[in-house]
C-alpha positions as CSV (number, residue, x, y, z in Angstrom):
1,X,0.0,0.0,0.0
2,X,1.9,3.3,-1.0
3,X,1.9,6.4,1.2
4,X,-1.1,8.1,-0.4
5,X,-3.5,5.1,0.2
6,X,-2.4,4.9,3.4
7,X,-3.3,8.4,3.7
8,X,-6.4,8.1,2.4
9,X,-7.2,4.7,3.6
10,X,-6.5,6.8,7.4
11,X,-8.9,9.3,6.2
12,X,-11.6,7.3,5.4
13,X,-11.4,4.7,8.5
14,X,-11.3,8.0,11.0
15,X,-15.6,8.5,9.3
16,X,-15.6,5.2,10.5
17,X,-15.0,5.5,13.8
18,X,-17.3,8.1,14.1
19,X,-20.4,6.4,12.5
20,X,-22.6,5.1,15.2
21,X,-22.9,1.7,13.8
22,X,-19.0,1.1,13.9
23,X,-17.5,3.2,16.2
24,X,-14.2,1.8,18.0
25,X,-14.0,-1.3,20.4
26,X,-11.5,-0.7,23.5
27,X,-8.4,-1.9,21.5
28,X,-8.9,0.8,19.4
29,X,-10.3,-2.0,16.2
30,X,-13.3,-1.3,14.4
31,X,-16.5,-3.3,14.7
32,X,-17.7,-4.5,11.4
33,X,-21.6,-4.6,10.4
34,X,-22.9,-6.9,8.8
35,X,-23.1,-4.8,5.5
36,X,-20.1,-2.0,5.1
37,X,-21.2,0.6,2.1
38,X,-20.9,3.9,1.2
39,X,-20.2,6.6,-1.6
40,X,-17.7,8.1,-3.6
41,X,-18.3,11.5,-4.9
42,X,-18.2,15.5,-4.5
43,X,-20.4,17.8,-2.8
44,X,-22.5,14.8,-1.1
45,X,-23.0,16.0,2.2
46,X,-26.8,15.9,1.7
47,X,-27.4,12.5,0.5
48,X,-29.9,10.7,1.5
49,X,-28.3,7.0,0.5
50,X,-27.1,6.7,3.5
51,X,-30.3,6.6,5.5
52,X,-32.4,4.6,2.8
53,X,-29.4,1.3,3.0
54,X,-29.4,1.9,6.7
55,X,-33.0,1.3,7.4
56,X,-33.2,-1.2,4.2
57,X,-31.3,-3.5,6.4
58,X,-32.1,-2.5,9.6
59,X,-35.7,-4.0,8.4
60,X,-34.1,-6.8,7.0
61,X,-32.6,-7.8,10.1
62,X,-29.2,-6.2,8.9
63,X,-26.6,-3.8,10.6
64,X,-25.2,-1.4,8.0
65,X,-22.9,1.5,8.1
66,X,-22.6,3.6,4.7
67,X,-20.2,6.5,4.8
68,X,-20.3,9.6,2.5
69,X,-16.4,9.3,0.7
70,X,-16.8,12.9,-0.1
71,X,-13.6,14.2,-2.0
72,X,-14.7,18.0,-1.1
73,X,-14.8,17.6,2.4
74,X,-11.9,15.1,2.6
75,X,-9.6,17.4,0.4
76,X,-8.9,14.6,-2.1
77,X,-8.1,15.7,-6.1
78,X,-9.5,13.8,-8.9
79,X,-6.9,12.1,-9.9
80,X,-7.1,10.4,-5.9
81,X,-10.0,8.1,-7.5
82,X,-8.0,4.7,-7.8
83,X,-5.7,5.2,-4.6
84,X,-9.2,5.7,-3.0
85,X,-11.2,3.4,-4.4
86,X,-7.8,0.9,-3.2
87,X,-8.1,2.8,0.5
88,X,-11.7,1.8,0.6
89,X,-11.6,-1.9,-0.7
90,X,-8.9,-2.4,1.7
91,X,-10.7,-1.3,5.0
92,X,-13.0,-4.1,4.2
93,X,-16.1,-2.3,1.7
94,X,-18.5,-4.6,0.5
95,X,-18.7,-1.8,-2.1
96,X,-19.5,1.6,-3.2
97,X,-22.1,3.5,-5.2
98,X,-20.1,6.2,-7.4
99,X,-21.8,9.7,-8.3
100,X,-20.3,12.6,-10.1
101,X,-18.5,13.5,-11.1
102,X,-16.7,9.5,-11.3
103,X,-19.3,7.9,-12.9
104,X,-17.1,7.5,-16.3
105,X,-13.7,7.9,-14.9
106,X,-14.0,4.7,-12.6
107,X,-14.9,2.4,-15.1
108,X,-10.3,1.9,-16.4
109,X,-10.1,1.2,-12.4
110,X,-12.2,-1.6,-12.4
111,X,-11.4,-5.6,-13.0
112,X,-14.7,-5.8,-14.7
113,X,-17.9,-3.9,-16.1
114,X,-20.9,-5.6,-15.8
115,X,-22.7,-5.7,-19.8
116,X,-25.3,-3.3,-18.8
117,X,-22.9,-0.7,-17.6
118,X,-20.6,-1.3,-20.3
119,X,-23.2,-0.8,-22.7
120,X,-24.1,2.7,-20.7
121,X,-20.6,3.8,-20.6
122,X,-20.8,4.7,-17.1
123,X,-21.0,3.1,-13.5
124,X,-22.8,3.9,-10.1
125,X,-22.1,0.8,-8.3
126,X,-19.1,-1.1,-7.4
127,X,-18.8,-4.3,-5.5
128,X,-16.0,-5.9,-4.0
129,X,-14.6,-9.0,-3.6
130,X,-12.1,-11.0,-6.3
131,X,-12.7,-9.1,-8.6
132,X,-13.4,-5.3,-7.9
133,X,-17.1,-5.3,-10.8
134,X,-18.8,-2.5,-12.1
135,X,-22.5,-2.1,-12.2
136,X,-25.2,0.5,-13.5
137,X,-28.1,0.5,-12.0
138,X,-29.1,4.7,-12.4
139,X,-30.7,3.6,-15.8
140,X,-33.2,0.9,-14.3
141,X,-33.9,3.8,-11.5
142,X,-34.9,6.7,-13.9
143,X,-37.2,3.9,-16.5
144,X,-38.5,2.0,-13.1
145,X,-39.7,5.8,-11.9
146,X,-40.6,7.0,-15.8
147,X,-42.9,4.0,-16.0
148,X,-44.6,4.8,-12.6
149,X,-45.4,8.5,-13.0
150,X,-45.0,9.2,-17.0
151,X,-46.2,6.6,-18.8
152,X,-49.0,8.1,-20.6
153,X,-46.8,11.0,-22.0
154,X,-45.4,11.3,-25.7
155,X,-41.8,10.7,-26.2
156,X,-41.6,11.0,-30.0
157,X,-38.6,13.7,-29.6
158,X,-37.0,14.0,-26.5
159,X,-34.0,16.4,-25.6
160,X,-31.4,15.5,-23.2
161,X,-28.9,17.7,-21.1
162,X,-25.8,16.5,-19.7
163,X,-23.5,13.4,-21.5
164,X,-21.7,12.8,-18.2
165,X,-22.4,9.5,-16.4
166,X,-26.2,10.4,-15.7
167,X,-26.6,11.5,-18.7
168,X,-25.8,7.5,-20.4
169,X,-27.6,6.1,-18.1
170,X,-30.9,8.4,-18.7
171,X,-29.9,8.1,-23.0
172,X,-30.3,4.5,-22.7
173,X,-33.7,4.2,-20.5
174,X,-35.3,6.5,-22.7
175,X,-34.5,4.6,-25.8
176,X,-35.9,1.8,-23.9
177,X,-39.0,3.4,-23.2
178,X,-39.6,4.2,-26.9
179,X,-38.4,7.7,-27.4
180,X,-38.1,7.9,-31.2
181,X,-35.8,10.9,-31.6
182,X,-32.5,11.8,-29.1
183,X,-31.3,14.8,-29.0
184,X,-28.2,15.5,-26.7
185,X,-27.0,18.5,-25.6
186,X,-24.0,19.4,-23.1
187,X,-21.6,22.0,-23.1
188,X,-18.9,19.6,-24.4
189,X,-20.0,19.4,-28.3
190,X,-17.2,16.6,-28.5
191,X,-19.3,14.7,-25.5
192,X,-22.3,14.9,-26.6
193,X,-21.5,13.1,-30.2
194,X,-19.6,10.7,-28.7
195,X,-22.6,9.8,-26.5
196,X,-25.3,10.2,-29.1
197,X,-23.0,7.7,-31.1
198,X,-22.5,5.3,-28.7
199,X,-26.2,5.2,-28.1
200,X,-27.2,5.0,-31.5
201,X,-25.2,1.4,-31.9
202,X,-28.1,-1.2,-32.2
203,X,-31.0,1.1,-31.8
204,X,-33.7,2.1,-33.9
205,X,-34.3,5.6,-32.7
206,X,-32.5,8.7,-34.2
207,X,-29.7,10.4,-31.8
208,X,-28.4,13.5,-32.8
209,X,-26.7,16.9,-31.1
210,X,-27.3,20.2,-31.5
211,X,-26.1,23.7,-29.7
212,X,-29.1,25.5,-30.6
213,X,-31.1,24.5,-27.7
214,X,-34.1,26.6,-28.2
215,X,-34.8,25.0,-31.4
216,X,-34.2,21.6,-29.9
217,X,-36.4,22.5,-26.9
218,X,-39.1,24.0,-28.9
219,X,-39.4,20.7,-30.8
220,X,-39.5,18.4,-28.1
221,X,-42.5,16.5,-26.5
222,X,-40.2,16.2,-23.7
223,X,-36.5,17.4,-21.5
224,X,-34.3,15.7,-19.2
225,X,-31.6,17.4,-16.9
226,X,-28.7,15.2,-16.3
227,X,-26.5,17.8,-15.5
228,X,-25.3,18.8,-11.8
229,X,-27.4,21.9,-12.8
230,X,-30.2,22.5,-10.1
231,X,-28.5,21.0,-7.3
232,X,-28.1,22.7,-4.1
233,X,-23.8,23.4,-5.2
234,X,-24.8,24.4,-8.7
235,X,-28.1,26.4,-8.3
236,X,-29.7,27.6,-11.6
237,X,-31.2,25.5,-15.0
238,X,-29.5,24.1,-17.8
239,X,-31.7,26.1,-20.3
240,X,-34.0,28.9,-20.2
241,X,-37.2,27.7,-18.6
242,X,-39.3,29.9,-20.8
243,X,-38.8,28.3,-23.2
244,X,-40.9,25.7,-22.2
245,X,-44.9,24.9,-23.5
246,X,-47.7,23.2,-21.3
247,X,-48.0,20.9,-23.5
248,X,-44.6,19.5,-22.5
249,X,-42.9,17.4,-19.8
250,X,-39.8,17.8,-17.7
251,X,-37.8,15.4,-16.0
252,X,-34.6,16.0,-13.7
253,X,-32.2,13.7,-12.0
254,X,-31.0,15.8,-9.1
255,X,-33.2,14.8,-6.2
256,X,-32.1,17.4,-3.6
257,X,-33.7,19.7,-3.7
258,X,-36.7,17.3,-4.3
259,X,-38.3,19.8,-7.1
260,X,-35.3,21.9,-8.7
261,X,-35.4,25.0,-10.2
262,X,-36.4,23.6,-13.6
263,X,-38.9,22.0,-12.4
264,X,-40.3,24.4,-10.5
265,X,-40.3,26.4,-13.8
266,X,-41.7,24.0,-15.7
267,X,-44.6,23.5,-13.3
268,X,-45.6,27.0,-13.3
269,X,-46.2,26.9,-17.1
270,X,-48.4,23.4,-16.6
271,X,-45.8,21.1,-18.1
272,X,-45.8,17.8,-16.3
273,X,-42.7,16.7,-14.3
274,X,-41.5,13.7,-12.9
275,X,-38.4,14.6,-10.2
276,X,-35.0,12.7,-9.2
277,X,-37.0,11.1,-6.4
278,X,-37.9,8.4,-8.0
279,X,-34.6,7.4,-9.5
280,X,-32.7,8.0,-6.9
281,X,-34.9,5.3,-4.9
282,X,-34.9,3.0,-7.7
283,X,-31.4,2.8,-7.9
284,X,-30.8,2.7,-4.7
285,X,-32.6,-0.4,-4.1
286,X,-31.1,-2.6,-7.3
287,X,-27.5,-1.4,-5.6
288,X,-28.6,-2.7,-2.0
289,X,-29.6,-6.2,-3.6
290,X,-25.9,-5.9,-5.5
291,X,-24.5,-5.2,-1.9
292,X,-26.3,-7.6,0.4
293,X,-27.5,-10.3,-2.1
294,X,-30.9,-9.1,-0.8
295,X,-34.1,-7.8,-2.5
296,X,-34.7,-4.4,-1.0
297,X,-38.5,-3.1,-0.9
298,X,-39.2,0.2,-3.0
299,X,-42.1,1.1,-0.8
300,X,-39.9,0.7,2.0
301,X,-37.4,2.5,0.2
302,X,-39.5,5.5,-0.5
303,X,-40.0,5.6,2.9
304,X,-36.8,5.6,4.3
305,X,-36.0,8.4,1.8
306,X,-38.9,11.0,2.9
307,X,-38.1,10.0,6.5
308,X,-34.4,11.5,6.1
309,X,-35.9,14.9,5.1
């Protein structure tokens, strides 16, 4: 283990010791749960992951500690991802979810990308264990809560922000819900082809990019927000709300705030919205059966997530 693991591997077990689950035995070792989680990101002091896999197994008869790995608060640069991701593994992780902005950068870390993440282009899950596998399961979240709350709406030409990790993930579920015509946006121009490319291998549906959103927007039955954009760190929307009919819908991944504000926005004209909630839950419990060989409860789920607020 070189210095800088060790460093970071220090870091990490010191949030251990100060979860209530763990804490320290008189020897100064750590007791291990049954279940030993947590995730890897930036600005992630407000999650509420850590409460929903808490209670999860706490109602399966589980003890569970997941600890925020937040490279903000523990000073860490980008380039720190595989020395951490080594840290973690060897304090004894069962595994990690993975949020931005890592979601793509982790995958050249891994031993092995499970077929629906390599497919997406981008993780949110890792387990541990012989082999340190990479899993996706943001794209079964946003179609599981699509399918719930938006059914009924038209998806003929859909307009998607953000080609980061999210923004695969959210690609591929719409194409699996039947959206005809993909447009993808994101500041990157280079991104955004290379996404709407990838996506368009073995599909029937058109993906293209464009940088003049208005048109795009104007066109579409419907928009999704990938981006960090509307998240308590990065207030604001990735387009210009007005430009927005009632006769439209809006989706958004960020989840906290519960209604961002885009969707806020988009309410006021009488668009329907579906917000990050629902993802965020759905994912959530596909990554506790990956952790704990389990079947977590989405009701239950949804629960523990509103009871965090």
């Amino acid at each position: 283990m070189t210095d800088r693991v060790s460093a970071i591997a220090r870091s990490v077990e010191a949030l251990l010791r100060r979860h209530p689950v763990i804490g320290g035995d008189r020897s100064g070792g750590l007791a291990g749960p049954d279940v030993l989680v947590g995730l890897v990101g930036r600005g992630i002091q407000l999650s509420r992951s850590p409460a929903m896999h808490e209670r999860e197994a706490a109602r399966l008869g589980l003890s569970c500690a997941y600890v925020l790995v937040d490279f903000d608060a523990l000073n860490l640069d980008d380039a720190d991802l595989g020395m951490a991701l080594d840290a973690i593994a060897s304090l004894g992780f069962h595994g990690v979810n993975v949020t931005y902005p890592f979601k793509q950068s982790i995958i050249p870390l891994l031993d092995e990308v499970a077929p629906d993440a390599a497919v997406i282009g981008a993780v949110n899950t890792v387990v541990f264990g012989a082999r340190c596998v990479g899993h996706n399961t943001d794209s079964w979240g946003f179609a599981e809560s699509f399918r719930t709350d938006m059914a009924d709406v038209r998806r003929d030409r859909v307009v998607l922000f953000g080609a980061g990790g999210a923004g695969s993930a959210v690609g591929q579920a719409l194409i699996g819900l039947g959206a005809r015509q993909l447009t993808v946006i994101d500041r990157d121009p280079a991104r955004a082809q290379a996404l709407a490319g990838r996506l368009a291998e073995g599909n029937d549906a058109v993906l293209d990019t464009t940088e003049d959103i208005a048109t795009a927007v104007t066109a579409a039955d419907g928009v999704v927000n990938t981006t960090p954009m509307g998240m308590a760190k990065y207030p604001g929307t990735p387009f210009p709300a007005s430009l927005l009919r009632a006769t439209q819908w809006a989706a958004d991944v960020v989840y906290f705030p519960q209604e961002t504000e885009l969707l806020r926005a988009a309410r006021a004209i009488g668009c329907r919205t579906l917000p990050g909630i629902g993802m965020a839950i759905g994912q959530a419990a596909r990554a506790f059966e990956l952790f704990t060989g389990r079947a977590a409860d989405m009701a239950a789920m949804a629960h523990h997530f509103e009871a965090a607020a």
